[in-house]
N, C-alpha and C positions, 0 to 999 in steps of 0.2 A: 504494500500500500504506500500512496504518496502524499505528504503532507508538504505542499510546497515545494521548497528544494529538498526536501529531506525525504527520507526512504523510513517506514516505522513500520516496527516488527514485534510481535508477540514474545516475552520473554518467558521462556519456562524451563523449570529444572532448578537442581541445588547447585550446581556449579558453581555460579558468580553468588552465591549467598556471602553476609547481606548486603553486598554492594546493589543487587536486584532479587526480586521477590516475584514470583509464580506472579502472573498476570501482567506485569510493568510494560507500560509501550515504550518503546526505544525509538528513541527519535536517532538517524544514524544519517550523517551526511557524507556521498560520494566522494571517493579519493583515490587516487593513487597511491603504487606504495612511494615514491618519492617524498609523500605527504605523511606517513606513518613514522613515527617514534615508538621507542620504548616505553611499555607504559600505558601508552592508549588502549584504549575497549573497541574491539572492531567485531564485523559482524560478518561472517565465513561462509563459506557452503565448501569445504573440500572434494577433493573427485573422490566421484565415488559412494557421498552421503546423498540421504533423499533430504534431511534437515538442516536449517540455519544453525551455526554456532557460534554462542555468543563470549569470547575470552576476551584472555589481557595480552599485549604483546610483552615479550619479555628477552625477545634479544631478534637482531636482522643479523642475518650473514650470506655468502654466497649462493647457499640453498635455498634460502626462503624466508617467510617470516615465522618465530616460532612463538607458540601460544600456552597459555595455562591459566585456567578457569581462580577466581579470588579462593577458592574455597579448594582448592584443589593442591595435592600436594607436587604433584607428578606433573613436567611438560607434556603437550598434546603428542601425541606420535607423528608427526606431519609436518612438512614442508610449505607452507601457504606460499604460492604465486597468484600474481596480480588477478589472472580471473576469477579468481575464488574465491578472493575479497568486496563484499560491496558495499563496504564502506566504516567512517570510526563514528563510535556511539557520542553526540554532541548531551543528548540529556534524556531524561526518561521519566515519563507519567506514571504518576499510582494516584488514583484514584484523580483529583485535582489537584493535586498538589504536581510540581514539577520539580525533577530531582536533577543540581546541576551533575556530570558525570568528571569525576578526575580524573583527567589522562596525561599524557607524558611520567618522565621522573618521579614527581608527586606522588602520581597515583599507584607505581608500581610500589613506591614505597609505602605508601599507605597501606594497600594491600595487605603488603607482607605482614607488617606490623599488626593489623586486624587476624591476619592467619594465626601469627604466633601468638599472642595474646590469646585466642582458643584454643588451641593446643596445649599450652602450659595451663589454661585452667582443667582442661580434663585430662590432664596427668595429675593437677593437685588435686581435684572430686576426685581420682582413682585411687591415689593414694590412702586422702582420708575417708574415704567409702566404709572402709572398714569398721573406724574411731566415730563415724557420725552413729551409727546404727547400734554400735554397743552403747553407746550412749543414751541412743531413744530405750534402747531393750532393759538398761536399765532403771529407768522411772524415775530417775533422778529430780527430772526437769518437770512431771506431770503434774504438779500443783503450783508453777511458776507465772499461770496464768492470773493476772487480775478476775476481780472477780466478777467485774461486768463486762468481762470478755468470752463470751458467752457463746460458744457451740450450738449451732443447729444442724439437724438434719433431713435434707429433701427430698422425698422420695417421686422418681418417676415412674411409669408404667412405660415400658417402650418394648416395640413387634416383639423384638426378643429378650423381653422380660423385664425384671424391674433393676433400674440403677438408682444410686445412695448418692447422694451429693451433701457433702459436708462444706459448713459457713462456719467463721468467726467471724463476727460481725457482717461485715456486708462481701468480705471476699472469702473467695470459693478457695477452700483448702485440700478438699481431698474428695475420693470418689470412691463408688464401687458399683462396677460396671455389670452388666445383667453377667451372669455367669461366671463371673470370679470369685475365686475363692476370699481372694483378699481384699481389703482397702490399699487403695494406694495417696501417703498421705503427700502432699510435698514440702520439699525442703524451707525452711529448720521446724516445721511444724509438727513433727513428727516427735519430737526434743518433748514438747507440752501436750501433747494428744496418747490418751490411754487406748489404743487399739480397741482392748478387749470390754471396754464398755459401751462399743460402736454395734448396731444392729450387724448381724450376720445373715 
């Protein structure tokens, strides 16, 4: 589709998360690679694929241009030449809102920087995974609650069956979905919440 000079494209997939999000229009204006830097978000179709693909560039050299999604750890497998390029992502729609796009240096840097920073936190939840859970298991923390912080629980009917939806006040803490065996409460709520006084 064409919005002006610009070519806009349907973003989907977890690739570029959260530089873009399932649904985003991509506004992507035609270039050359003459026109391409390091860093920039361009929008692909390699030989061979029937779909667009939306990455970052992250290095030119004699072969081609080479690519890898924000969210991704690994370079693309692939060589990009000029025809398979159509063009770098100038900005991108969610909903009304217009989201400017960082490319060049910047952005590769950014990037990365957003990558790692995810990574080291689900190494540090992996780590303490262990130490959060002995901690809820033991009751330590279950009367830490104020006392007009006050638990409720909602129950639905749904096609396949009934699900538990747990409140502290007005936000949603935890559930239990038709057919589980268990609650699942989330984090650190779990710390203050007595399981076993929770409908089953």
């Amino acid at each position: 589709m064409v919005a002006g000079d610009m070519l806009e494209f349907n973003y989907n997939g977890p690739s570029m998360n959260p530089t873009f999000r399932a649904g985003d229009k991509l506004l992507v204006a035609p270039c050359g690679l003459r026109k391409i830097a390091v860093g920039d978000v361009i929008v692909f179709r390699p030989d061979g694929y029937e779909k667009t693909v939306t990455h970052r560039v992250i290095r030119l050299d004699a072969r081609g241009v080479v690519t890898r999604g924000d969210n991704n750890n690994r370079v693309d497998p692939y060589f990009l030449r000029q025809h398979e390029i159509m063009g770098r992502v100038a900005a991108a729609r969610r909903g009304r809102e217009t989201l400017k796009v960082m490319n060049g240096r910047p952005g590769l840097y950014y990037a990365r920087l957003r990558w790692l920073v995810k990574a080291s936190n689900h190494t540090v939840s992996r780590v303490l995974h262990p130490v959060y859970h002995g901690l809820a298991d033991s009751g330590m923390f279950k009367h830490a609650l104020s006392p007009w912080a006050r638990l409720r629980v909602v129950k639905f009917t749904k096609p396949h069956g009934v699900e538990y939806q747990l409140f502290l006040g007005s936000r949603l803490v935890g559930r239990r979905s038709p057919g589980a065996a268990n609650w699942q409460i989330r984090r650190p709520f779990r710390l203050f919440i007595d399981k076993s006084r929770l409908p089953v």
